[in-house]
N, C-alpha and C positions, 0 to 999 in steps of 0.2 A: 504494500500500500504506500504509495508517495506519499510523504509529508508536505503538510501545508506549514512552510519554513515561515513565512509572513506570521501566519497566525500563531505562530507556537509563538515567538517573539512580543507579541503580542499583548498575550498572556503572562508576560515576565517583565514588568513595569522597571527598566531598571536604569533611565535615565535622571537628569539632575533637574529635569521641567519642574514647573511647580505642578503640571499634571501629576507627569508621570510621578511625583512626590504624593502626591492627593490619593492617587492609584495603591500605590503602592504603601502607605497607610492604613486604606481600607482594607487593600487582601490579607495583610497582616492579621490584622482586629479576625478575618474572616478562617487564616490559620491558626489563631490562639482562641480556640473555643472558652478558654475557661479564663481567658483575662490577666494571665499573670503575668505577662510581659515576655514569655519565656517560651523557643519554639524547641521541643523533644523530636528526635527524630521521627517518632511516629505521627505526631503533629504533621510534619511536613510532609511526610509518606501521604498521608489523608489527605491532605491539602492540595498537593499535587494533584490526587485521585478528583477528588472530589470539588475542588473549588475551581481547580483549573481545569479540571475534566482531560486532561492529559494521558491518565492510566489506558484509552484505547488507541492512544499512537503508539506510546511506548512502554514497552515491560522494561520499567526501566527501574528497577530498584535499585545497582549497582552505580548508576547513574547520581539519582538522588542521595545515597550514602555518602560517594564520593564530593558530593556536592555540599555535603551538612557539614562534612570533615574539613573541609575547607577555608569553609565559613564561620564556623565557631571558633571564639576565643580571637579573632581577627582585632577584638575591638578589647581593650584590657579592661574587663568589669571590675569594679567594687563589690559585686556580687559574689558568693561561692558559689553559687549556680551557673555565673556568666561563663564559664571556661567549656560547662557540658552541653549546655543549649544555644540556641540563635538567639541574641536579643534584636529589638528592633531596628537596631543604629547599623545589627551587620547585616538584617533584611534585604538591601539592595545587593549587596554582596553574594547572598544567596539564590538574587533568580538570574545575578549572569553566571555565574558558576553553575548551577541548571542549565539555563543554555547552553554554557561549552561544555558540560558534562554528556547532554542529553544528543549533541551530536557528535561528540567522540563513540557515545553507545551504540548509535547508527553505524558505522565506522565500521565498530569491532563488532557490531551485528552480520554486517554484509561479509568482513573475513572467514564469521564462524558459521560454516555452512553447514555445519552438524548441525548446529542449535545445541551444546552442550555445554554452552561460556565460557569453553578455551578454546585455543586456535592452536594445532596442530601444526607440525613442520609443512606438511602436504596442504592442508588449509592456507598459508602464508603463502608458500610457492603460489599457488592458485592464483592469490589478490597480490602479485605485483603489481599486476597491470591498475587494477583499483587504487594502488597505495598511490604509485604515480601518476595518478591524472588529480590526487589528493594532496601534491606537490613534492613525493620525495622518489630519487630515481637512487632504486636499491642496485649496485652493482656487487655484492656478495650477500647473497641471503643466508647463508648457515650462520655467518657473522654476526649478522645483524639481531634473526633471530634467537642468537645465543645473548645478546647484548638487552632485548626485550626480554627474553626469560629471566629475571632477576633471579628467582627463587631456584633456579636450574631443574624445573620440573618435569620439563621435557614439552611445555605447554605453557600459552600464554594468556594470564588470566584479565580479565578487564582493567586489574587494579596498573597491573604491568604498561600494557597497551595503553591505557589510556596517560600515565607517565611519561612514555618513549613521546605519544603521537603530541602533545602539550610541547615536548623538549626540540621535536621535528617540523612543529605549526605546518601541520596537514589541516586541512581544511577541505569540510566536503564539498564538492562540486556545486549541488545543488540545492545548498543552503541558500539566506538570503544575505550571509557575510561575506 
């Protein structure tokens, strides 16, 4: 299913407008059901699902994780709780790292053609030709993907992939960036 790149972006208010400031206030208020200033990851799991309506483009839980991980603690709370949760102030910081998260997941979606959330050596051969029209032209791939497997599993997991492709600024084709 194509992604509508405009509208996902859209939905992730995360410029310095006083709109998109207005915007992005209220989805807040609309992610912290209970008020306490403080977004848990399941909060934004939900959020995502359900406020942005997101969960039927993408199964992206990997995405969002990577995304909370991020985000939190960006901002140095006075809080003890500010280091494990999103507060509001890192809010913006939260739906572009969603964004870059949620198209790097695309990414490593189309690599892993099992569908099994790592990418095999024979998966990686496959999507050169993808990697390179996503801006990097591999000229040793055992290399390389020795250099992705961090964890030397023999397999490359989103957490890896999405690392490498950050550190290589691939960019999907037919996003709207």
């Amino acid at each position: 299913m194509p992604i509508n790149w405009p509208e996902v972006t859209a939905k992730l208010p995360s410029g310095r407008s006083d709109e998109e400031k207005a915007k992005r206030k209220e989805l807040f208020k609309q992610f912290d059901p209970n008020g306490n200033g403080y977004l848990s990851l399941a909060e934004v799991d939900k959020g995502v699902r359900d406020v942005l309506g997101l969960d039927d483009v993408f199964n992206c839980k990997p995405a969002v994780m990577r995304a909370f991980q991020a985000s939190k603690g960006i901002h140095k709370s006075k809080s003890s709780l500010g280091e494990d949760f999103i507060e509001r102030i890192e809010f913006r910081m939260l739906l572009l790292y969603l964004r870059q998260y949620f198209e790097l997941y695309v990414m490593f979606d189309e690599v892993d053609t099992s569908d099994d959330r790592r990418v095999d050596k024979a998966e990686f051969d496959q999507a050169l030709g993808k990697i390179s029209s996503w801006g990097l032209q591999i000229t040793d791939p055992d290399a390389e993907f020795a250099k992705i497997d961090t964890n030397g599993g023999g397999m490359i997991l989103f957490d890896e992939f999405a690392d490498w492709a950050l550190k290589m600024k691939l960019d999907l084709e037919d996003d709207d960036e």
